[in-house]
C-alpha positions in Angstrom: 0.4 -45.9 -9.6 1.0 -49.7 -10.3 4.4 -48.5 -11.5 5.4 -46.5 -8.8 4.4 -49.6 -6.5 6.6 -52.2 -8.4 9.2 -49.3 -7.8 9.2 -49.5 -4.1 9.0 -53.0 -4.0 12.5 -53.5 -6.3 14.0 -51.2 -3.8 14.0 -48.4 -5.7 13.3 -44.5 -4.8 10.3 -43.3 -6.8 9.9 -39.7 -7.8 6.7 -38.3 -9.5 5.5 -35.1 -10.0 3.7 -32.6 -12.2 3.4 -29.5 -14.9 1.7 -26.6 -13.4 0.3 -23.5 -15.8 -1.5 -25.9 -17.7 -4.6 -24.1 -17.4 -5.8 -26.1 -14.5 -8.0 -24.2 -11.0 -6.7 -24.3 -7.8 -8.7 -26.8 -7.1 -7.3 -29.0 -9.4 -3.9 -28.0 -8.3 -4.5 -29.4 -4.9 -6.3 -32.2 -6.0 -3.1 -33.4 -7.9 -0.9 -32.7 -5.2 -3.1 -34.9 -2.8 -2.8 -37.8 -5.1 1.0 -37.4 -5.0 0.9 -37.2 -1.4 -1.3 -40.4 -1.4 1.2 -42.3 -3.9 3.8 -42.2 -1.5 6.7 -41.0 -3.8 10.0 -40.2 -2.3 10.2 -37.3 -4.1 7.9 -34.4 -6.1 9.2 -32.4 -8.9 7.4 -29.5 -9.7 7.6 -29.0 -13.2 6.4 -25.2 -15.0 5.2 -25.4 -18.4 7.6 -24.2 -20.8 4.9 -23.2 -24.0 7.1 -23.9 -27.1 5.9 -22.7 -30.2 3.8 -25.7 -32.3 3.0 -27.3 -29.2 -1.0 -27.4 -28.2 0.0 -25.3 -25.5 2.3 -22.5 -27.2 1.5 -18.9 -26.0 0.3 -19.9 -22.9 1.6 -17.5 -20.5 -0.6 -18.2 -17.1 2.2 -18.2 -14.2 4.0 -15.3 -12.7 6.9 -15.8 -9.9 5.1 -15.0 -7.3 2.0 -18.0 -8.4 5.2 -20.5 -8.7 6.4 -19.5 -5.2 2.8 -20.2 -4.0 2.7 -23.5 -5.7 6.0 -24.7 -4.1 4.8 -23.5 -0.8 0.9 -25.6 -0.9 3.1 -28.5 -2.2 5.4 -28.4 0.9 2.5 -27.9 3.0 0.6 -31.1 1.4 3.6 -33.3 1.3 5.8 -31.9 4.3 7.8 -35.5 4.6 8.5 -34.9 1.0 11.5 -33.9 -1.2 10.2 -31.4 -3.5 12.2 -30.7 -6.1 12.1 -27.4 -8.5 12.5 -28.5 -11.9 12.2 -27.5 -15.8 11.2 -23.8 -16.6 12.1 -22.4 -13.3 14.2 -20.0 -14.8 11.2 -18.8 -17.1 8.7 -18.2 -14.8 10.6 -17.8 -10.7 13.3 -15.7 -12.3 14.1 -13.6 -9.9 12.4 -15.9 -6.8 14.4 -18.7 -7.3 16.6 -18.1 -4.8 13.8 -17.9 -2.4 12.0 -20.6 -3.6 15.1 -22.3 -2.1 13.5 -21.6 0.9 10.7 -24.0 0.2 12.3 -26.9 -2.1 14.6 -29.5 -1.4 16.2 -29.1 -5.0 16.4 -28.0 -7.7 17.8 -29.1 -10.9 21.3 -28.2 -12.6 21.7 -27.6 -16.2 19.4 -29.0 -19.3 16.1 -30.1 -19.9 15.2 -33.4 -22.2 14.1 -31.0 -24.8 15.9 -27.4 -23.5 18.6 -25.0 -22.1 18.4 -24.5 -18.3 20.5 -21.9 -17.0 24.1 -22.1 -16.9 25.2 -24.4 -13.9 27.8 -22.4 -12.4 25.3 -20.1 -12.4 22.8 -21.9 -10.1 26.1 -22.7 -8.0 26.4 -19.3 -7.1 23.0 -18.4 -6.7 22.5 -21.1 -4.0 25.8 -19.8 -2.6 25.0 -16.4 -2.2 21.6 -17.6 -0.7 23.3 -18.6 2.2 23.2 -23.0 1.1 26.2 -25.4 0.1 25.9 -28.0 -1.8 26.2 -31.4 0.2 29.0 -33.7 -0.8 30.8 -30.9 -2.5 32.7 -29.5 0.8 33.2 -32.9 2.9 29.6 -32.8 3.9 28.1 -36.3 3.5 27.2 -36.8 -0.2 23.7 -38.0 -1.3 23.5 -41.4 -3.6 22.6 -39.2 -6.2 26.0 -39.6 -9.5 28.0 -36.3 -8.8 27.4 -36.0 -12.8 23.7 -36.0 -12.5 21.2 -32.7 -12.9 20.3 -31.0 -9.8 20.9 -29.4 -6.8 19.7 -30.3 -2.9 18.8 -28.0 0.4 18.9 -31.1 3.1 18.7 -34.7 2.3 17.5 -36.7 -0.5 18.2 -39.4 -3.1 17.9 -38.1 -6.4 19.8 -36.2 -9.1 21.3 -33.4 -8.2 23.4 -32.0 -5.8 22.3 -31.5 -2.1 22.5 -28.3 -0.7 22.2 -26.9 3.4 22.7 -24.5 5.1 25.4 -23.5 7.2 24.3 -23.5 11.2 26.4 -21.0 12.4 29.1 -20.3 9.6 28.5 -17.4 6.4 28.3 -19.4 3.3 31.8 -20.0 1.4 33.6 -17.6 -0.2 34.9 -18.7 -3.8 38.5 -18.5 -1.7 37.2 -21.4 0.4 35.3 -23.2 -2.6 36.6 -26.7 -3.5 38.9 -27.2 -5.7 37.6 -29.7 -7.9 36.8 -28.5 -10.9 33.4 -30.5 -10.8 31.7 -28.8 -7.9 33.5 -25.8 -7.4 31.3 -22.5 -7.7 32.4 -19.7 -10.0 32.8 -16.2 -9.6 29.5 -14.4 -9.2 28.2 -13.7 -13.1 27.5 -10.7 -14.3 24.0 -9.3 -14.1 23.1 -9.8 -17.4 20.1 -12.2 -18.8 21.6 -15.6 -19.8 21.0 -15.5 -23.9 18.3 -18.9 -24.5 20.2 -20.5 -28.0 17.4 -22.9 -28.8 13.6 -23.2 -27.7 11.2 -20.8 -27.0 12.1 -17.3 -27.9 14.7 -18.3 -30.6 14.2 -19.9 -34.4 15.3 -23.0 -33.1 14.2 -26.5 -32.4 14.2 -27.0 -28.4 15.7 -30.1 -29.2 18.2 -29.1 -32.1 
């Protein structure tokens, strides 16, 4: 908490969050969201646990998608002023919620994890297209502060890293036609339905961080 407070008062944006499926109640759930509420972050990622094999924690299989949509919902509901951000093993554990969890979040984050894959990027681009968002700074919309190269994506406003998303007040979302043209932001053709294939960490004979 210290650290958090010498954050704010070098001017910078803090951001701290948590792992959920950890074996913790409810209870203890809301408890830690309070405390994050109290600490006055900018910012809350919600983090899933991903249980790699030879950690403490392998096999642990507790959350579902529908328990991770719950979780993003009571952490909106305790920190409403907040950006809360869906971060690492979303794709594990929302799967096919994560476009609705859009619906809750501020962000969520694009690409890799410190210690593995996320799903693909143009991927996410297209799933918060076709959920009716664009991402801010990537169509003339004003941009956040966040580096353009930096992992995430954004529903409204918010300093952080990814890419801000919002969605259109009267307009359909853009049609890959009407998508930018810099090869940086611009979304890709919709993917085929197929499961992306994990090439390292959990579920494969290789070292997360290989």
């Amino acid at each position: 908490m210290e650290t958090v407070g010498r954050a704010v008062d070098a001017g910078l944006s803090p951001c701290s969050g948590l792992i959920v499926g950890m074996g913790e109640s409810d209870e203890q759930l809301v408890e830690a969201l309070a405390a994050l509420r109290d600490l006055d972050a900018d910012s809350v990622p919600v983090n899933f646990l991903m249980p790699f094999d030879g950690t403490p924690l392998e096999g642990r299989w507790e959350l579902t998608p529908l328990a991770c949509l719950r979780i993003l919902a009571v952490a909106r509901m305790i920190c409403p002023d907040k950006e809360i951000r869906i971060a690492a093993g979303r794709e594990m554990h929302l799967r096919s919620l994560q476009p609705l969890a859009l619906e809750v979040a501020n962000s969520l984050f694009l690409g890799d994890y410190l210690t593995s894959e996320g799903q693909g990027a143009a991927d996410d681009l297209t799933m918060i297209r076709d959920a009716g968002f664009t991402v801010i700074g990537a169509d003339g919309s004003p941009a956040s502060t966040a580096s353009p190269a930096s992992p995430a994506a954004d529903r409204s406003t918010a300093p952080a890293p990814r890419a801000e998303t919002a969605r259109p007040a009267t307009s359909p979302p853009p049609t890959p036609s009407a998508a930018p043209t810099d090869s940086a932001t611009a979304p890709a053709p919709a993917p085929a339905a197929t499961p992306a294939i994990r090439r390292r960490g959990a579920g494969t004979d290789v070292a997360p961080n290989a």
